[in-house]
C-alpha positions as CSV (number, residue, x, y, z in Angstrom):
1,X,118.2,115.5,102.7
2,X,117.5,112.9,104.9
3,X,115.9,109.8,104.3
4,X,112.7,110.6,106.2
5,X,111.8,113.6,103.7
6,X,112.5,111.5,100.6
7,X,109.6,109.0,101.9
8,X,107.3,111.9,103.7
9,X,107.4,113.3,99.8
10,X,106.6,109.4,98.5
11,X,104.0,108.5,100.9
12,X,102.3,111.8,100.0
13,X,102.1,110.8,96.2
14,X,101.2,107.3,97.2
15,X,98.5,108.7,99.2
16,X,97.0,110.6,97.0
17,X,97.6,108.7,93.3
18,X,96.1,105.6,95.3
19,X,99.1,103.7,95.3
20,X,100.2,104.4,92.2
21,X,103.8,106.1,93.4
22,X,106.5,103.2,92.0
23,X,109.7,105.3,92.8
24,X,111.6,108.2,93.7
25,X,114.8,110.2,93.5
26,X,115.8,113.4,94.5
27,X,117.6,116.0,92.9
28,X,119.4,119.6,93.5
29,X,117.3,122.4,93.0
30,X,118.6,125.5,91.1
31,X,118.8,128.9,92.9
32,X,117.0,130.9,93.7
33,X,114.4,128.2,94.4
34,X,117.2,126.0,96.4
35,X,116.1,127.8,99.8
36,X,112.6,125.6,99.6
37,X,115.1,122.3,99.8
38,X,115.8,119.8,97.2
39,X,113.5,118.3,94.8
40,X,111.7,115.4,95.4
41,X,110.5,113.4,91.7
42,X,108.2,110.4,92.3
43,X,107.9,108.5,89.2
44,X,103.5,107.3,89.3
45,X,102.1,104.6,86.9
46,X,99.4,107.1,85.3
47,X,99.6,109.2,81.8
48,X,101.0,112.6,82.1
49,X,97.6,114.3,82.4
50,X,97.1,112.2,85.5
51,X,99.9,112.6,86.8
52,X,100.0,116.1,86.9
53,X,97.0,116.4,88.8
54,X,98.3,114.3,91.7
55,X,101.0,116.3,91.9
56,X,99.0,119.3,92.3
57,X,96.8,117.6,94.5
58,X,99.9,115.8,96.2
59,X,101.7,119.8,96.5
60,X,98.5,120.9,99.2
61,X,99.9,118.2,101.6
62,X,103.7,119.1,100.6
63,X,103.8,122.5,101.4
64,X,106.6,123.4,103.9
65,X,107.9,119.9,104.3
66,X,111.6,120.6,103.3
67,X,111.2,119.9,99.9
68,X,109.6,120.4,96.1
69,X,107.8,118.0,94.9
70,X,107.6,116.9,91.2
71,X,106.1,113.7,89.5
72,X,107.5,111.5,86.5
73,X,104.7,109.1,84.7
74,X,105.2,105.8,82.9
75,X,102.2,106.3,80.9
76,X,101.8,108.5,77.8
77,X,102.3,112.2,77.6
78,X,99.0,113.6,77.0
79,X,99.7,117.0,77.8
80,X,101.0,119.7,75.9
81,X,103.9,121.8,77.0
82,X,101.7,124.4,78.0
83,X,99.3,122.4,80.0
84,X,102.3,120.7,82.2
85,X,103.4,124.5,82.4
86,X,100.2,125.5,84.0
87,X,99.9,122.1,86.2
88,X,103.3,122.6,87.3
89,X,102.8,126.6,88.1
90,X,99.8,124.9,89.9
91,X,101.7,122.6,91.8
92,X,104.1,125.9,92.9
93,X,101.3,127.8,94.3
94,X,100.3,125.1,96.2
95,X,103.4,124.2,97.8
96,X,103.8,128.3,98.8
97,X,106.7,129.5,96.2
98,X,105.7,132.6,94.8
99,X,105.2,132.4,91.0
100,X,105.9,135.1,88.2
101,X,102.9,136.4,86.1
């Protein structure tokens, strides 16, 4: 991945959390989801809740940019397991990888 994607996929977050987006790192991303590039965390200074909905907000702008995004928080974790679920199945639909029912 080149350097240019790993800051497209920060400046995205930073955009839209306000510029809250403190970090980034990227990651492999397990087959069979590997063909939409690697993954793309951003760490934001927000509470999970928050976080989450940048990310779905942040996904809309992401969409066919070479990589997944996902967010990290350094706030609390206000969510429960299954509301990141449906956040994250969000985020998916918005970046155009098809989702199970």
């Amino acid at each position: 991945m080149t350097k240019n994607l790993e800051l497209e996929a920060f400046r995205i977050v930073n955009q839209v959390s306000g510029g809250r987006a403190t970090d980034y790192y990227v990651t492999s991303t397990p087959p069979p989801l590997d063909r939409f590039g690697p993954t793309v965390v951003v760490r934001v200074d927000a509470d999970a809740r928050e976080a989450l909905e940048i990310l779905v907000e942040a996904a809309k702008e992401a969409r066919g940019k070479g990589f997944l995004l996902q967010v990290d928080w350094s706030g609390k974790t206000d969510v429960t397991a299954d509301e990141e679920s449906r956040y994250l199945t969000l985020a998916m639909i918005e970046m155009g990888i098809p989702v199970l029912k």
